[in-house]
N, C-alpha and C positions, 0 to 999 in steps of 0.2 A: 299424385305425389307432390309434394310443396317444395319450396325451396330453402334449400340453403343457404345462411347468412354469415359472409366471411368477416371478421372484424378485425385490423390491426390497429396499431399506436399511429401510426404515420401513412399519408397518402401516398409516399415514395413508397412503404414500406406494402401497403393492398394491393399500388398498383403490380407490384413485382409478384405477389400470390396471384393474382388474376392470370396473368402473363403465364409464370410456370403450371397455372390448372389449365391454361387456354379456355379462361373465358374467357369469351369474345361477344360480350356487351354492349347496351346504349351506356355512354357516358354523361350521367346524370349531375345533379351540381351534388355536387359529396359521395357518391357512389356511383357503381358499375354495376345493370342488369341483365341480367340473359335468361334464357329461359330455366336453368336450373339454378343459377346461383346470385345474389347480390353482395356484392363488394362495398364494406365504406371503413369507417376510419375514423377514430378521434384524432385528434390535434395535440397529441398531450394529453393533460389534463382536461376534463370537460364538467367536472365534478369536484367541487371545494369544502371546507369545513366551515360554520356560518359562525361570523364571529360573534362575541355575548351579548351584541346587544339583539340579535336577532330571536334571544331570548327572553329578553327585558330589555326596552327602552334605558332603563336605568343603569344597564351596566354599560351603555356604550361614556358614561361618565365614569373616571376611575376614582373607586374609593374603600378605602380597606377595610368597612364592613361588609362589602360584600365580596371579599375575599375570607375562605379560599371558593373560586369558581368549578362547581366540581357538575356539569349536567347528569342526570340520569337517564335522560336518553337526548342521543346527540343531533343537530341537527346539519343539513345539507342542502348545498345550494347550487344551481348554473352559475358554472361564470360567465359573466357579462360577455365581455367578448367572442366567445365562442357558442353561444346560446343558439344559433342555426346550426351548426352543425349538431349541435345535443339532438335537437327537436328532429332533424335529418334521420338519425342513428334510433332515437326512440322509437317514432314511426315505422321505419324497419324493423326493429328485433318485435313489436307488437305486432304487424301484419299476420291479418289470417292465413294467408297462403307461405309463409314461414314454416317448416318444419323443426329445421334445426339451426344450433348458432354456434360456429366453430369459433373461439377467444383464440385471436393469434398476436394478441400485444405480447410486446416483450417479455423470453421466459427470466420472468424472475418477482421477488416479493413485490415490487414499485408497479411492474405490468400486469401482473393479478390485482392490486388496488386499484390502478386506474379503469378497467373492464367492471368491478369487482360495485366500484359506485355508479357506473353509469344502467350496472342491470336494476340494481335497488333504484336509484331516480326514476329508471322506464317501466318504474313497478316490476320487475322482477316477470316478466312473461313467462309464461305456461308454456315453454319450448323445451326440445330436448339442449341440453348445451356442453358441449366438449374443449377441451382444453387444449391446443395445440401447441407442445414444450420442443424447441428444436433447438440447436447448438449453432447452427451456421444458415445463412438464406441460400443453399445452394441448390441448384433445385432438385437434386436427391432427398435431401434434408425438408424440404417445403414437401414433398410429395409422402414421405413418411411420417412427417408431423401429422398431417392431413389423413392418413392412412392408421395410426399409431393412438390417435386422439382418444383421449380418454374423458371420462365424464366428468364434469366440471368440478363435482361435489367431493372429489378426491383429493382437490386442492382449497380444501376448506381449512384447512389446517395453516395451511400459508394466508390463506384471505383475511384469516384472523388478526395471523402477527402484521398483516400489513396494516390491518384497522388499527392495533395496538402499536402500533412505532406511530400510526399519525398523531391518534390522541394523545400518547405521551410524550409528544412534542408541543402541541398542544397545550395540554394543561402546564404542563412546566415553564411556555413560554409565556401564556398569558398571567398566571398564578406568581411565578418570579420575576417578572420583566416589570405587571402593576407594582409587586408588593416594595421592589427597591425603589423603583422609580419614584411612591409616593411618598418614600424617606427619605432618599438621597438626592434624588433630584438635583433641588431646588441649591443647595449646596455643593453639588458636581457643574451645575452650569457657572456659578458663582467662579471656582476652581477654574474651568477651563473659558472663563471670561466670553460665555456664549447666551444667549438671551432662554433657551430652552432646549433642555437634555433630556430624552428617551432611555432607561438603560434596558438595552436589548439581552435577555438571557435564552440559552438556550442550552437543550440536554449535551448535545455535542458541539454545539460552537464556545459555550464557555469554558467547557474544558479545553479546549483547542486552543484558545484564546490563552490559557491560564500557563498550558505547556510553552508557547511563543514568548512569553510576559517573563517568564522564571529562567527559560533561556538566555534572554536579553538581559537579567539580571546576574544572571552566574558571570558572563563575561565582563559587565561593567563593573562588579565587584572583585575580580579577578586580580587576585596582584601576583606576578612572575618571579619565580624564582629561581635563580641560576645556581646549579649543578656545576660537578669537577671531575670528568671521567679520567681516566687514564688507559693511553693506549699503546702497547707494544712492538716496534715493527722487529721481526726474528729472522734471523739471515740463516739459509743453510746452501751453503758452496757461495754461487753468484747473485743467489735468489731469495728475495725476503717477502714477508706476509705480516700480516697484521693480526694483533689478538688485543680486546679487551678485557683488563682486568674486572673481576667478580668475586666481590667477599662471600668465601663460602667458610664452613666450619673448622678449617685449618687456618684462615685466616689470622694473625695478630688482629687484625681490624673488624672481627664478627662480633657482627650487632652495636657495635660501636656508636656512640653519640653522636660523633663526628660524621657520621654519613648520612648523606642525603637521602639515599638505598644503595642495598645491595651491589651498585655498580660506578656511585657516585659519590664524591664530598660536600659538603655543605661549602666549606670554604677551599680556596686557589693555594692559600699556604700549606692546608692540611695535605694536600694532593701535592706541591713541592714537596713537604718533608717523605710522602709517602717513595717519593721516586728517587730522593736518597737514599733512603732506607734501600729501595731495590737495588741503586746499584753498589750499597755496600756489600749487599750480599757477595762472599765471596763462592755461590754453587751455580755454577751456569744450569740454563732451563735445559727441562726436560721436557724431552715429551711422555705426558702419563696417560694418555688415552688414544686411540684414531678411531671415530666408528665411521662408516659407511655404509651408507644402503641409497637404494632406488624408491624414489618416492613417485606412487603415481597420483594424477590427479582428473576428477572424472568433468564431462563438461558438466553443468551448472542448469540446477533445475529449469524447468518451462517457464514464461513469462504468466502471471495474472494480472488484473490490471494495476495493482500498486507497483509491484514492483519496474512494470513495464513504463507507468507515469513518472517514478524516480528516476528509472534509466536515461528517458528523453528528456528530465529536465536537465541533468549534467548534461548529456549530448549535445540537445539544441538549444535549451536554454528556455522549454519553454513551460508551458505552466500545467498542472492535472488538467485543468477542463480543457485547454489543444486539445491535450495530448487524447482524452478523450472523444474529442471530437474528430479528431483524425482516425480512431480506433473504428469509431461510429461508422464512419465513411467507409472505411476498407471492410466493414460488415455487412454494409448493406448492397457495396459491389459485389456482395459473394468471395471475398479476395480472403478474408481472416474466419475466425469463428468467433460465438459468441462474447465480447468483452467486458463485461460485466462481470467478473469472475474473482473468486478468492483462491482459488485452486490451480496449482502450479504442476499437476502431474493431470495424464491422462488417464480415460475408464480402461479396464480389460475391455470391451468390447471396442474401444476404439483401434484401441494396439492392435490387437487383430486384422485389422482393416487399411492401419495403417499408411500400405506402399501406393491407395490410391491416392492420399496426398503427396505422395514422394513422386509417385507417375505423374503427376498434375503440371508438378515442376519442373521435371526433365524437359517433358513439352510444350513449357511455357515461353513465352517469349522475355524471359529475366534476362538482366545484363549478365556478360561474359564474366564477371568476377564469379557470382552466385553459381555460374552454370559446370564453370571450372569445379566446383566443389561438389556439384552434383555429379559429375562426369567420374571422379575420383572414387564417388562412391560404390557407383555401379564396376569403374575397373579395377576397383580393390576388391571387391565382393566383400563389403559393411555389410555386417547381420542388419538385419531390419526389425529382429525381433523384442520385441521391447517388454511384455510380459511378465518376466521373471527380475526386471529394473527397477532402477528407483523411479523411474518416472511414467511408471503404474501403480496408484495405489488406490482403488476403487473406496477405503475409508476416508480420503482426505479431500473427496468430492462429496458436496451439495448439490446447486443446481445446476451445475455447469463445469467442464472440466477446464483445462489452461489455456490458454490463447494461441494457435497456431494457425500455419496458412491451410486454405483448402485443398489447393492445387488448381482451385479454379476460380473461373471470373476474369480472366484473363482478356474477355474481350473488352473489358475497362482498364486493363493494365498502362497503357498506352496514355489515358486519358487524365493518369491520376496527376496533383498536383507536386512540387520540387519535396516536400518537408510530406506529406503523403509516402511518395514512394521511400523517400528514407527511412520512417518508420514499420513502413512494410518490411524491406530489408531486415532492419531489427528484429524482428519478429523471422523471416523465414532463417536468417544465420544462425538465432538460438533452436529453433527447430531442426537444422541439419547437422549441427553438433552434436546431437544427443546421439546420432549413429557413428559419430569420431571415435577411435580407438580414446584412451587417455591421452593426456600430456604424463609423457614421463621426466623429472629429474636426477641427476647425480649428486646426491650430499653428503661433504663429508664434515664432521663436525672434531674439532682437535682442541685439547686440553695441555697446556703447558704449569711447570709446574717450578715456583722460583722458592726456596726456601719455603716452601707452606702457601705464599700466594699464586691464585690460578689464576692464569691467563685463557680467554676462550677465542678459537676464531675456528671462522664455517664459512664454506665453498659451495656452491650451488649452481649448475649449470641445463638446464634442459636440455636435453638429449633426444627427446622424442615431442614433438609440436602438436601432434594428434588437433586434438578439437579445436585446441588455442588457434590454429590456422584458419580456421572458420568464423571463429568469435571474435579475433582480433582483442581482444580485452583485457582494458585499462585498470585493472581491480585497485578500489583506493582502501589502504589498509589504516587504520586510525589508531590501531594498539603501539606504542613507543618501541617498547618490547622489541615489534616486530619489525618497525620501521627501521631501528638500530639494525638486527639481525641482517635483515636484509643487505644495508646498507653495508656491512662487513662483508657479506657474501658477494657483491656485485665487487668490491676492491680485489679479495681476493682468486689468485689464479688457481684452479681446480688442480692444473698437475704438478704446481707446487706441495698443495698439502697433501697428494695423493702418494708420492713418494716417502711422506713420513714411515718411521716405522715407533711403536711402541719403547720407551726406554732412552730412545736415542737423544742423545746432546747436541743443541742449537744452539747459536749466536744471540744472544740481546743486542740489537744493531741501536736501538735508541728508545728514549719512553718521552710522550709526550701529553700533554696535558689537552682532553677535550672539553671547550666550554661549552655547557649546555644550558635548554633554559626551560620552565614549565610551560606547556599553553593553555591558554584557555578554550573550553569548549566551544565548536562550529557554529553558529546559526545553522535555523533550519533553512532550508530550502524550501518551496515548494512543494518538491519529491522528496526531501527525507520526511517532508510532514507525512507526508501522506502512507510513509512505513511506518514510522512511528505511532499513527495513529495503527495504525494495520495490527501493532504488536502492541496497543493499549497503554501506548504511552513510551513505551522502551524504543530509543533507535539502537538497533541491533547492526554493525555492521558486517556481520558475519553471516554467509547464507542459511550453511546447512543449521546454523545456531535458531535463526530466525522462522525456520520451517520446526524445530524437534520444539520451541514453545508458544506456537502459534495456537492461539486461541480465539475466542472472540475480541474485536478488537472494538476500538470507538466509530461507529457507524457504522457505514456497509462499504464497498466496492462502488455502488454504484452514487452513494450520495459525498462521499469524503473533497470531491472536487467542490462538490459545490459548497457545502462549507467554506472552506479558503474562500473562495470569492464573494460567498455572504459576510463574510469579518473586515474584507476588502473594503466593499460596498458599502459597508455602516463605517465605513474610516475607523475600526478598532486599530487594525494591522496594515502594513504597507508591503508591497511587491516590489521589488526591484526589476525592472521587466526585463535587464542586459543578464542577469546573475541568478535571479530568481530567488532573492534571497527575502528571507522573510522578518519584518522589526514591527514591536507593536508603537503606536502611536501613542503622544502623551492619553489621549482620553482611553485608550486601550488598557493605558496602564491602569489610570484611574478606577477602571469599574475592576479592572481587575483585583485594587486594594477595595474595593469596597463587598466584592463577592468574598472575597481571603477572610475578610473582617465579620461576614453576618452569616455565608453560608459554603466554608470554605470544602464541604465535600461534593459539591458541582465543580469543583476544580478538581476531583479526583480520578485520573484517567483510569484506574481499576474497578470504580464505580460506575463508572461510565459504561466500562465496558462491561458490567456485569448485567448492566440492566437492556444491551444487545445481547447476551447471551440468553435472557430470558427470553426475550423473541424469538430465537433459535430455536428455543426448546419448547414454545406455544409453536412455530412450524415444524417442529421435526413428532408433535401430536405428545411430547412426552410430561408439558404440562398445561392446565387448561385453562385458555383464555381469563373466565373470571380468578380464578390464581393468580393472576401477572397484575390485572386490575384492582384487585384489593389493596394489593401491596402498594401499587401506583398509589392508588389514591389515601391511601392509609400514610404515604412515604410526605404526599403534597399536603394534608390535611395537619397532619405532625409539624412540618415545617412552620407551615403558616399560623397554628396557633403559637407555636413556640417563639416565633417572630414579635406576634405583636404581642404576646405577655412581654416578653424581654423589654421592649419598646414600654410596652405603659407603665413598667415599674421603673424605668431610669424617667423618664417623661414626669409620672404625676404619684408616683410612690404607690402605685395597686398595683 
């Protein structure tokens, strides 16, 4: 009988399969053998795309008749650096006394490419070979994978889209990057008074690039405008409350010129004259409406990993790739589940399963805050049943469900770093929420009524803390609207307006005038980039809003970190390391007029994300590989001759 050949992404990550099969091996330079199995490991990547001159001497010189760069069949290379360890891993998966090759690099499209080119380099061996897709390293999870493994050839449908996301980075980066570079160049170095410019394009850093650039530009074009509200405080017995006025249909002042909106004047005098006008009225207010109801509010979907990157830049302040790296770490302790994730809700089969990561936690060794909330759970008797929730929905998972803790790994618990265990935290609070009854509110909202003009004010108090006790959370609300709303609700006292009755006659204690003013749009952060790209351009600040049109977005989960820090790195864009705020750089702006100028749908974040959806759908098998590549190359072929006709007719008149 031969052996079996274990292969992960990482040595930390084989040595840990080794350990939970218990083999117990010589430890060789790059792998572990024993008598049934060997253990080894790429480094990353072990396998690269060879760049055009490795096709022609001639192309490593850029010149625009030999664009567009389209091969017809691609070629592949070792990298340099890691070239023993290749030849370590080749040698192995060829071994005659090989039987089979379990692929346990990361489940997802990146860790099927990188397995994916290192079988093709080692020739493709004549081995049985299985796929092992696990959620979490814990060694239930490792012993199922391994038990569970399915034939390699079933994820051919992914190995596809992963070869097609690299080519068509690829071609667009080499085809776009020569074609401006050998036009603009020379007069972008000029511009930014530097001796020689590169212009780096790419499918999703440019759009990314072009979202940060138009941001930066909305606010430095941004001119403020100050608003005239007017506000009511209404006395009844000892007790007064406040209401703002709202032009609605009964209004003297509906749709009027004179206003700024519906709740505002353009000008200070028009909002004086408005408040003579009120108090000549000689009809005291009324009250013409009271509603009341009980609002509840549920906790707040699972973490995936954008959302969870955004979370911890406001928190900590720190950047996607930590934050990722932090993730990394509490996954490979066995402490969280897989993070690489778009999906924000759990499978049915997990739900099911559930209460062993709620067991995990009861007997783990977490601080007293966490355990406090565990403890509540079990002496309130929380359903645990989660199945028939929103935060099961077996359609709104791929490869991987949301980010949650195991229960286990705890014997590393101890061990983690200060900004480590905080983010674990994060991550187990919004996991034990989800078992919180609601937050309930009391609202009541009152309408007053002065000769035709309505006065509004709204009371709002929680009553019931349910999950918010566990989540602690800061929600930042960005609509005015709301912010106003709110802001009326926190002044006013609840058993003031609850004693209203319908009809009855109040006091006008006094009106006053609120100056208000426009703002301009946030910079991104960081973490709003990283939603925004999530949601294909749109920063949504609204959850459930961001979940009902979630689709494919600009890159993946696992690659959107690194972007930002590839835009970083070529000094496009700048980081604020205390803020995390995001500003492009004069030469950022630059290529960014020059992209807007010659091909400005590489700046279109719904193109962008269209042409990830198609990868989707070459892995989800529903369209085929050469389908995606026609287009590819029909999309690059198109461009590029349409470039340099445009060029040679302003240029030389043909």
């Amino acid at each position: 009988m031969g052996k079996k050949v274990i292969i992960a992404e990482k040595p930390s990550v084989a040595r840990e399969f080794a350990k939970v099969l218990k083999i117990n091996g010589t430890n060789n330079n790059g792998y572990i053998e024993s008598n049934d199995y060997i253990v080894t490991w790429c480094v990353g990547h072990l396998v690269t795309m060879s760049y055009p001159e490795k096709y022609d001497e001639k192309l490593r010189y850029w010149n625009l008749s030999t664009l567009p760069f389209i091969p017809t069949e691609y070629k592949y290379e070792i990298i340099e650096s890691v070239a023993s360890q290749f030849k370590i891993v080749s040698d192995i998966l060829n071994r005659e006394d090989v039987e089979s090759i379990y692929v346990c690099t990361d489940s997802g499209r990146e860790g099927e490419y990188i397995y994916r080119l290192v079988d093709n380099m080692a020739g493709n061996p004549n081995k049985e070979k299985r796929r092992v897709w696990i959620d979490s390293q814990t060694e239930e999870a490792i012993i199922n994978g391994i038990k569970e493994a399915k034939l390699l050839d079933e994820y051919n449908s992914l190995s596809d889209a992963a070869y097609l996301r690299a080519k068509e980075d690829y071609l667009i980066g080499i085809n776009f990057s020569r074609l401006l570079s050998l036009i603009y160049a020379k007069d972008l170095a000029r511009k930014l008074s530097e001796d020689r410019v590169v212009i780096s394009i790419g499918r999703v850093m440019t759009c990314v690039l072009g979202m940060i650039v138009k941001r930066e530009r909305e606010i430095r074009d941004f001119k403020k405008v100050n608003f005239y509200k007017i506000q009511g405080s209404f006395g009844v017995n000892d007790s007064s409350f406040i209401g703002e006025w709202k032009s609605t249909d009964t209004s003297k002042f509906f749709e009027s010129p004179i206003l700024y909106n519906e709740s505002g004047f353009k000008k200070r005098e028009n909002a004086c004259k408005f408040i003579e006008y009120i108090k000549s009225s000689k009809e005291k207010p009324v009250v013409e409406s009271v509603s009341k109801k009980t609002q509840k509010e549920k906790p707040p979907l699972l973490f995936n990993l954008a959302e969870l990157q955004n979370e911890c830049t406001k928190k900590f302040k720190i950047s996607p790739d930590e934050t990722l790296q932090v993730i990394q770490a509490l996954y490979e302790k066995k402490l969280v589940t897989y993070p690489r994730t778009d999906a924000r809700v759990l499978s049915s089969s997990v739900a099911k399963v559930i209460s062993k990561n709620l067991n995990g936690l009861i007997k783990s060794k977490l601080d007293d805050e966490i355990k406090v909330f565990l403890n509540k759970m079990v002496e309130e008797k929380y359903s645990t049943k989660l199945e028939k929730t929103k935060y099961v929905d077996d359609s709104k998972i791929t490869d991987h469900y949301a980010i949650i803790p195991t229960g286990q790994g705890f014997e590393n618990y101890d061990k983690l770093e200060k900004l480590q265990k905080e983010v674990f935290h994060l991550i187990v609070r919004r996991f034990i929420a989800i078992f919180y009854p609601p937050a309930e509110y009391s609202k009541i909202a009152i309408t007053i009524n002065i000769d035709g003009e309505k006065f509004f004010a709204n009371g709002k108090v929680c009553t019931k803390q349910g999950y918010l006790e566990v989540s602690k959370s800061d929600k930042i609300q960005v609509n005015e609207n709301k912010k106003e709303e709110e802001s009326t609700e926190k002044v006013n006292n609840l058993d003031i307006l609850a004693k209203l009755k319908k009809g009855e006659k109040i006091d006008l204690v006094e009106l006053n005038i609120k100056e208000g003013e426009t703002s301009p749009p946030n910079r991104y952060s960081s973490g709003s980039i990283i939603l925004a790209m999530e949601n294909a351009g749109k920063l949504i600040e609204d959850e459930e809003l961001r979940e009902q049109i979630k689709g494919s977005g600009i890159g993946t989960s696992a690659t959107r970190a690194e972007i930002i820090k590839k835009l970083e790195k070529i000094l496009y864009i700048e980081s604020n390391k205390k803020t995390q705020i995001l500003t492009p750089t004069r030469k950022g702006e630059a290529i960014y007029d020059i992209v807007s100028k010659s091909m400005p749908d590489m700046l279109n974040p719904e193109l962008t994300a269209s042409w990830e959806k198609g990868l989707t759908l070459v892995a989800e098998n529903k369209i085929s590989a050469k389908e995606f590549m026609d287009k590819l190359e029909s999309y690059i072929k198109t461009k590029v001759v349409k470039f340099k006709k445009a060029r040679n007719e302003y240029l030389y008149g043909i």
